[in-house]
TORPAVEX-701650 format. One record per residue (C-alpha): residue number from 1; x, y, z. Coordinates in Angstrom, 3 decimals. Each point is the difference from the previous one (the first is absolute). Example, Ala and Ser with C-alpha at 12.3 -4.5 7.8 and 13.67 -1.06 7.14 Angstrom:
BEGIN
(1,(12.300,-4.500,7.800))
(2,(1.370,3.440,-0.660))
***
This chain:
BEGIN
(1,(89.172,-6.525,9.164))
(2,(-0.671,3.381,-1.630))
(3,(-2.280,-0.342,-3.797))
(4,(3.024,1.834,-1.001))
(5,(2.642,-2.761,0.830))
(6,(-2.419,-2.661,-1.387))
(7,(0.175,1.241,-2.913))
(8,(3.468,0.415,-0.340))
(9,(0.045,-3.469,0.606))
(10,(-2.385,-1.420,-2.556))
(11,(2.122,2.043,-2.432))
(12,(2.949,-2.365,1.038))
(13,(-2.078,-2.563,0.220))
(14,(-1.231,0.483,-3.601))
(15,(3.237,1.148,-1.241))
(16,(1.328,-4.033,0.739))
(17,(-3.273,-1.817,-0.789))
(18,(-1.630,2.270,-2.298))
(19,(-3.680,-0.408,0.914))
(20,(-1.579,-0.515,3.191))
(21,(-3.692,-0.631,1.342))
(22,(-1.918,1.623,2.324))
(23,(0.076,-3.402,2.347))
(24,(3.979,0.462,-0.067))
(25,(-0.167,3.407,1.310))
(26,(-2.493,-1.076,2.732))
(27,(2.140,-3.111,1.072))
(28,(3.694,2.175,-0.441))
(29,(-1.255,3.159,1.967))
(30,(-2.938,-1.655,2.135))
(31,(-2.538,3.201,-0.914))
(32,(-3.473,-1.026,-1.607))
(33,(-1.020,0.071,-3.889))
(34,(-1.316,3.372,0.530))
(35,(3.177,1.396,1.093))
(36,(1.997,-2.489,-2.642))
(37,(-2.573,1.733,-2.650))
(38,(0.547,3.562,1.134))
(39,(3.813,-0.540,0.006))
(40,(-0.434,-0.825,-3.386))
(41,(-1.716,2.717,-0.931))
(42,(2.354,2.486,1.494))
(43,(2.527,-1.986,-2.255))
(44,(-2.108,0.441,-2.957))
(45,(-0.116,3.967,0.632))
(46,(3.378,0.203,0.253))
(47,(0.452,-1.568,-2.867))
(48,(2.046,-2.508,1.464))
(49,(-1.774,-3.144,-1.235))
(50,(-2.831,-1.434,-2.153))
(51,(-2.889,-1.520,1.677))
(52,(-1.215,-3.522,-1.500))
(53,(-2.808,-2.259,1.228))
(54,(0.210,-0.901,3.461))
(55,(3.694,1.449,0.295))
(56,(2.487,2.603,-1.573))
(57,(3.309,0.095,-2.264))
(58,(2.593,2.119,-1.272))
(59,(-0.298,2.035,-2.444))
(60,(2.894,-0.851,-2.318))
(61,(-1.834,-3.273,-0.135))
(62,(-3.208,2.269,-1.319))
(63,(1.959,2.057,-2.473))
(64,(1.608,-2.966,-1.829))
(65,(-3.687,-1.089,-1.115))
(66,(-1.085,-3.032,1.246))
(67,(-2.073,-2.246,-1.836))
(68,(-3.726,0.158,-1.173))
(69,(-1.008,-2.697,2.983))
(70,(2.389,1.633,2.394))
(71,(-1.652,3.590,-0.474))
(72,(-3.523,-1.350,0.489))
(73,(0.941,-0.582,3.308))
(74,(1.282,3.470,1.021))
(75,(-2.456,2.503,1.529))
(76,(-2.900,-2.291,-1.683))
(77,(-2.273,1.347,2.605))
(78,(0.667,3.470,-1.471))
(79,(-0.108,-1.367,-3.320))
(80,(-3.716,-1.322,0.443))
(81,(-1.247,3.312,1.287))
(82,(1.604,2.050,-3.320))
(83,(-1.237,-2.605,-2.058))
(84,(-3.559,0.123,0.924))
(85,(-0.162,3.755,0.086))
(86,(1.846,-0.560,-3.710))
(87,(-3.123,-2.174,-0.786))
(88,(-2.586,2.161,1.458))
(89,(0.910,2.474,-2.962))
(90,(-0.372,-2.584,-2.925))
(91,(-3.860,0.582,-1.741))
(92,(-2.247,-2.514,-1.525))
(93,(1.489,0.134,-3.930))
(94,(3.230,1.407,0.979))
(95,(3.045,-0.593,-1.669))
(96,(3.034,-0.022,1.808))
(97,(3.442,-1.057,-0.031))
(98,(2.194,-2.092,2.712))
(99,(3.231,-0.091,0.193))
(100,(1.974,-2.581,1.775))
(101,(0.532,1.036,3.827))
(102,(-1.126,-1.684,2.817))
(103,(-1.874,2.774,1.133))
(104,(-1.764,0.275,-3.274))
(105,(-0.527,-3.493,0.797))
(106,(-2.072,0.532,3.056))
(107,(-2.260,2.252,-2.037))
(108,(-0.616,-2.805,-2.553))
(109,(-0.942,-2.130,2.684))
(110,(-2.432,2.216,1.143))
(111,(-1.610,0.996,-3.186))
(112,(-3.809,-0.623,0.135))
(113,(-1.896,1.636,-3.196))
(114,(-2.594,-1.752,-1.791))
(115,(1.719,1.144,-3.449))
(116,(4.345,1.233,-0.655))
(117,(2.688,-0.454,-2.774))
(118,(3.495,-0.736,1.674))
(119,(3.480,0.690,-2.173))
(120,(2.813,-1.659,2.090))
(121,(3.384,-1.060,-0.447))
(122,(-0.262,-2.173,3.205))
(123,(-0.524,-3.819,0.425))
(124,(-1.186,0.504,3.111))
(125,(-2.504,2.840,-0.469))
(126,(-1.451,-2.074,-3.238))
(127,(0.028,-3.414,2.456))
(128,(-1.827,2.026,2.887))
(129,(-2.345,1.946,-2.446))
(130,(-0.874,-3.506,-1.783))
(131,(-2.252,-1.139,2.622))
(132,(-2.422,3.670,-0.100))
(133,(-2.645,-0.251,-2.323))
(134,(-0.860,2.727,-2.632))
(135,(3.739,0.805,0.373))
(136,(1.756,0.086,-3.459))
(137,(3.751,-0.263,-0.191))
(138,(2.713,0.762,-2.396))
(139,(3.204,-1.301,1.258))
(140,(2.643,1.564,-1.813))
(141,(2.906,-2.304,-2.021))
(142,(3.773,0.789,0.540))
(143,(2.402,-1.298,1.241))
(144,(-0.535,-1.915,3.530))
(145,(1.877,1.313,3.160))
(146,(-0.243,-3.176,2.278))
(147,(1.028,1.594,3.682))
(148,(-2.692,2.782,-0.559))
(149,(-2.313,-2.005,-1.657))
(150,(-0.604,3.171,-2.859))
(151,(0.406,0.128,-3.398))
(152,(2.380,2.791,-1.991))
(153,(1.478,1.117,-2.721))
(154,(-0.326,2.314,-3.177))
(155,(-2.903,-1.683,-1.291))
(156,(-1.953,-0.109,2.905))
(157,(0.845,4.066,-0.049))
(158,(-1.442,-0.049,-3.737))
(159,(-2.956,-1.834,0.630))
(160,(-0.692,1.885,3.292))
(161,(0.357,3.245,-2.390))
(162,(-3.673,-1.114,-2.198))
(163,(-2.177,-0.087,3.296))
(164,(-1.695,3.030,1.772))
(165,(-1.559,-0.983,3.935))
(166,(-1.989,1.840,2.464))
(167,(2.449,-0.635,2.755))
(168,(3.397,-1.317,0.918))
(169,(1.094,-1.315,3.066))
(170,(3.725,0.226,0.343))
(171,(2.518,-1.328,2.846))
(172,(2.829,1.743,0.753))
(173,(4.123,-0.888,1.552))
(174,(-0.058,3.381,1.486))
(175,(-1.532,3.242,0.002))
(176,(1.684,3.515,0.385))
(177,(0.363,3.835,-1.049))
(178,(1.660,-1.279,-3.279))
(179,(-3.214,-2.179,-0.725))
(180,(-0.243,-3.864,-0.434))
(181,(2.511,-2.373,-0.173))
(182,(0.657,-4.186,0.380))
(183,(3.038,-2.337,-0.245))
(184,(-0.061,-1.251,-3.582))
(185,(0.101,2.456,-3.516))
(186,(-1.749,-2.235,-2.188))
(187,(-3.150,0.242,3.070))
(188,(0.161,3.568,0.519))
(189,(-0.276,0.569,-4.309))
(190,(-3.015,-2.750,-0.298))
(191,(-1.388,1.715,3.261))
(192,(0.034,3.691,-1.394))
(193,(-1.548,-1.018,-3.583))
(194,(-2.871,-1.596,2.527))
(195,(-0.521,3.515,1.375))
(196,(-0.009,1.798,-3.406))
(197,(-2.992,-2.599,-1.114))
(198,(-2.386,0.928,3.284))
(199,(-2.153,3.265,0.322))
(200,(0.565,-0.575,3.821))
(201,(3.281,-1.128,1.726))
(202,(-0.336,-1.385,3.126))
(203,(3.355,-1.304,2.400))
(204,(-0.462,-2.151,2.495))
(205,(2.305,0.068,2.572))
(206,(0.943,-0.778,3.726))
(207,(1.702,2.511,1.819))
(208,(2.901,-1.494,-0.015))
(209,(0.843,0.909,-3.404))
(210,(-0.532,4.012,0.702))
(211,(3.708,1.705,-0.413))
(212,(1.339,-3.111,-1.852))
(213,(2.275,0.513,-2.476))
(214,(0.722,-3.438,-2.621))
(215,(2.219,-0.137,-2.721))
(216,(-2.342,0.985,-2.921))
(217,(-2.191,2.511,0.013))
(218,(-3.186,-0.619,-2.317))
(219,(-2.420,2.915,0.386))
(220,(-0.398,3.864,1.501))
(221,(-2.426,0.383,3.169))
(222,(-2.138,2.369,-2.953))
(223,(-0.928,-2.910,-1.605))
(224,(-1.954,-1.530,3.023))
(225,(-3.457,0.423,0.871))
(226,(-0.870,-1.700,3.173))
(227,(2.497,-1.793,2.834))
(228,(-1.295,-2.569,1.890))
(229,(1.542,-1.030,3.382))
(230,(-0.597,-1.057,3.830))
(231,(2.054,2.649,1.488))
(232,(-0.028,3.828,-1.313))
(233,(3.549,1.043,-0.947))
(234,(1.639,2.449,2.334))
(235,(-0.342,3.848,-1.209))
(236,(2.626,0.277,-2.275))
(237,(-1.232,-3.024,-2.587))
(238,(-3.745,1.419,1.049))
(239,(1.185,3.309,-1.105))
(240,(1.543,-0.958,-2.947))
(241,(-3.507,-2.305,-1.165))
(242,(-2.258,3.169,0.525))
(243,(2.048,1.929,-2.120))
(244,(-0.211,-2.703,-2.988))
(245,(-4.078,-0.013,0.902))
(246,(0.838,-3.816,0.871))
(247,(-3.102,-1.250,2.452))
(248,(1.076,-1.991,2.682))
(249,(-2.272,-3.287,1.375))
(250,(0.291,-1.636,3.481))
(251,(-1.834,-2.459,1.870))
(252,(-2.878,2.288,1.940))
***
């Protein structure tokens, strides 16, 4: 069977089951995870499915938002790399904010400084961050959003509006010519006041979200310092960052 027909097929596959592994495509097609993984990533190119742990999905199942425990599951390979090129740029004494991605998670995770003041309005950044010494964190009050695991609301805007930090690190629905932009309003608003308070913006994001458009857009590209990623955008988004002086990281 042609790569071509396979992947027709894991389409329909997907299209009835809505997720499937890499062991299912070996055992359905008889090829070998290599090939099962390269299908996949032909998929992924076309922009024909999301790729998950292990497996793959569609992406109406992706654009709906899944939940906070869900999302740590999808690309997390990717997400480690961003994160700990994310933490590589944190200094002894800086202080930074977090916001509430998974990605951003990864880079919390990864954080290693002797000295650093965290503002968050995740539970999960301030739980992960709890266990690094010399780390101080302000976890933001509002009100709780329990399937994203984030705090929100105008006064977490008002209090965000009295601090001033070296750096924010800021994850992103989607990423286009129009700038950034994520599922939920009352995010996007809390996000943007997050990039007002930072002398350096800095996205992380897997290529995945390059040429994404979500419902609310928070933020213009011009407002972004530095993108970090594992795959550089195609020309056009490249293009578009060198324009807005936006540096671009990847994993050497």
């Amino acid at each position: 069977m042609y790569q071509e027909e396979r992947m027709l097929q894991i389409v329909e596959y997907l299209q009835l089951h809505k997720r499937i592994s890499v062991d299912d495509i070996c055992k359905i097609f008889n090829v070998s995870r290599d090939t099962a993984r390269r299908d996949l990533v032909k998929l992924e190119e076309h922009q024909k499915i999301i790729r998950t742990r292990g497996g793959a999905l569609l992406p109406s199942l992706h654009d709906s938002v899944r939940n906070y425990n869900e999302r740590l599951l999808t690309l997390s390979a990717e997400k480690q790399a961003i994160g700990q090129l994310a933490a590589n740029m944190i200094r002894d004494k800086d202080r930074i904010i977090l916001d509430s991605s998974t990605t951003v998670q990864a880079c919390a995770e990864k954080l290693n400084v002797q000295e650093c003041s965290v503002i968050t309005n995740s539970i999960n950044q301030a739980d992960v961050l709890s266990g690094k010494e010399g780390v101080s964190i302000h976890l933001l009050g509002g009100r709780l959003q329990k399937e994203h695991r984030y705090v929100y609301g105008s006064s977490v805007i008002a209090t965000l509006s009295h601090y001033f930090v070296d750096k924010a690190f800021i994850g992103v629905g989607g990423i286009a010519p129009h700038g950034l932009s994520v599922y939920h309003e009352e995010d996007g608003m809390l996000m943007h006041q997050m990039m007002k308070q930072a002398d350096q913006v800095i996205v992380l994001a897997d290529h995945t979200k390059f040429g994404k458009k979500f419902p609310y857009c928070f933020a213009d590209l011009s407002e972004v310092n530095t993108v970090i990623t594992d795959r550089l955008p195609d020309a056009e988004i490249l293009e578009i960052f060198q324009h807005h002086d936006i540096e671009v990281i990847v994993p050497s």
